[in-house]
C-alpha positions in Angstrom: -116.0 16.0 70.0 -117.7 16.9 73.6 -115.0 14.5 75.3 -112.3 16.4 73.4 -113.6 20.2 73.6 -114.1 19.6 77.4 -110.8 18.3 78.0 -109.3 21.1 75.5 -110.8 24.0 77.3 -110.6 22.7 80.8 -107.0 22.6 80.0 -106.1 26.0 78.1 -108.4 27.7 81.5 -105.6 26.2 83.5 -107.9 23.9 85.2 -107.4 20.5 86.6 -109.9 18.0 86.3 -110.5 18.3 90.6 -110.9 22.0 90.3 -113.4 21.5 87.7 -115.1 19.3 89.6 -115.7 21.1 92.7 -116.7 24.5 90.7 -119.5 21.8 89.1 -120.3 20.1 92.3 -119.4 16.8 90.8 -116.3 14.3 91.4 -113.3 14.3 90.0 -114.2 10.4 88.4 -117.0 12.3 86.4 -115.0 14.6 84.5 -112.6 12.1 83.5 -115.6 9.8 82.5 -116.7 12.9 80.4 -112.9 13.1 78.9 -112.6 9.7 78.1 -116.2 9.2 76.5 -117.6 7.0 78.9 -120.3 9.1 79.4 -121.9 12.8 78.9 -122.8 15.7 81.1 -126.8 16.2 80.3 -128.6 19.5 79.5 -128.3 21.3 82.8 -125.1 20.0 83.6 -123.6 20.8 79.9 -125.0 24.9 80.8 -123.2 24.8 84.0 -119.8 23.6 82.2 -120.2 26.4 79.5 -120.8 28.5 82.4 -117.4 27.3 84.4 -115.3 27.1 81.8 -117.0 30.7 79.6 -117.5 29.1 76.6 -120.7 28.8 74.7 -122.6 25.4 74.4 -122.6 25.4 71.0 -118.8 25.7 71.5 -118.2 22.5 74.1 -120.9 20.6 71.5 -119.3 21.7 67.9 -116.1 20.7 65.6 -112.9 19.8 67.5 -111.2 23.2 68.9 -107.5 22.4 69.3 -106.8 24.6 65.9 -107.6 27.6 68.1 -104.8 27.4 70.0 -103.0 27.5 66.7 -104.8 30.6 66.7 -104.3 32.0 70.3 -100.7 31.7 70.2 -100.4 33.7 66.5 -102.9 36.2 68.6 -100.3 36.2 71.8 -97.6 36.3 69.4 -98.3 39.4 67.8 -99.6 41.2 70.8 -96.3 40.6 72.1 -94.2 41.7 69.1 -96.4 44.8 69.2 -96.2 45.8 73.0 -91.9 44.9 72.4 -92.1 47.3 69.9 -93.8 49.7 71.9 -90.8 49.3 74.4 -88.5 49.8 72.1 -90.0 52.9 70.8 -90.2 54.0 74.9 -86.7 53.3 75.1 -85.7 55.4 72.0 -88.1 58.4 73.4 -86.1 58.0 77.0 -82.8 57.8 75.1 -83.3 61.2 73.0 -84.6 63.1 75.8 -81.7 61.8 78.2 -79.2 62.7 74.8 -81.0 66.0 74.8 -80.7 67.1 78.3 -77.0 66.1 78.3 -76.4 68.7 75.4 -78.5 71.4 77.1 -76.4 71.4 80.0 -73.1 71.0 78.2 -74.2 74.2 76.5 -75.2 76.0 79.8 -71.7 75.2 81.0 -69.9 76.4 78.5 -71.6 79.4 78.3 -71.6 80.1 82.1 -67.7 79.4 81.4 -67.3 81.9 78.8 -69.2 84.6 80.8 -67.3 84.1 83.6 -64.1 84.5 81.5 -66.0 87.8 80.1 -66.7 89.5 83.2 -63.3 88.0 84.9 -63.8 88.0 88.0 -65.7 91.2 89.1 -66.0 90.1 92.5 -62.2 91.2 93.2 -62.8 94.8 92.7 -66.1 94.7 95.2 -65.6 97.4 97.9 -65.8 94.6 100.7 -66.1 97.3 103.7 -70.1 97.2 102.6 -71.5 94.3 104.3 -73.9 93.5 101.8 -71.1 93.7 99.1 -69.0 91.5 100.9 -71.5 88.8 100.9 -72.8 88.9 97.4 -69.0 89.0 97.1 -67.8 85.9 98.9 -71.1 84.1 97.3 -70.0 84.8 93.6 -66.7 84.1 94.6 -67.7 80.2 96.2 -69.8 79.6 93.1 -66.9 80.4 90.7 -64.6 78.4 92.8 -66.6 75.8 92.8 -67.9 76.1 89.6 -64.3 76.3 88.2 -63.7 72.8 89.9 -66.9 70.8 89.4 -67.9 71.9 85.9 -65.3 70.0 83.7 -66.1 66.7 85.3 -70.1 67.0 84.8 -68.8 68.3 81.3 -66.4 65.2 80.5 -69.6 63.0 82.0 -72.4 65.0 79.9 -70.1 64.3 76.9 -69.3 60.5 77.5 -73.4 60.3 78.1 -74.3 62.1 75.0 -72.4 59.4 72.4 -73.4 56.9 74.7 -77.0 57.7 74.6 -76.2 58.3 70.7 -78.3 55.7 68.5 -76.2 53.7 66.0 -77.8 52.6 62.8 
């Protein structure tokens, strides 16, 4: 059982049987002795390989341990599944707020459309002799041009991002 547990646990720490060796300050022919069952670690030696490889003595001394693993991997298994669905949930939370935003500024778009549309063009009438008309003027002006021009693409795009951002069940 000691041969097997040492070899076990040497193995899941990711150790090899020289880098065991030099944390114990043995060689690398006395590890493999203790693997194969040709001989055994004594009393101070046996601490100092619970200490190495952080497992109790009553642990490197007891039953055969390979079930653990058995263990470990259901362990790893789920904690996996768990943080994948914790991803998934992440990715549904980014999806609705991206879905979200698109729809807020569709809205703001239209509605700066139809205001625009309401006011129709005000900017015309502006006595443009006043200096301080005349730019507040030429700046409404610029956004609306540019507005008029820019708007129905970001538009087209918000709407081709909001059913692609839309979940299908």
């Amino acid at each position: 059982m000691l041969k097997e547990n040492i070899k076990t646990i040497r193995k899941s720490k990711g150790l090899s049987q020289e880098e065991l060796a030099i944390k114990l300050n043995v060689v690398r022919q006395t590890i493999s002795k203790w693997e194969q069952g040709l001989s055994v670690p004594d009393s101070e030696m046996l601490i100092s390989i619970s200490e190495v490889l952080e497992t109790p003595v009553s642990t490197l001394l007891g039953e055969n341990i390979s079930e653990t693993k058995v263990d470990d991997l259901k362990a790893i298994s789920e904690k996996l599944e768990l943080i994948n669905l914790q991803l998934s949930q992440r990715k549904n939370e980014k999806r609705k707020i991206i879905r979200w935003l698109l729809i807020s500024l569709c809205v703001i778009i239209i509605i700066t459309f139809i205001s625009l549309i309401l006011f129709n063009s005000q900017y015309l009438s502006l006595n443009y002799s006043d200096p301080e008309k005349a730019v507040l003027g030429v700046a409404f002006h610029s956004f609306e041009w540019l507005f008029v021009r820019i708007s129905p693409i970001i538009l087209i795009g918000s709407i081709i991002g909001i059913f692609l951002t839309w979940k299908k069940v």
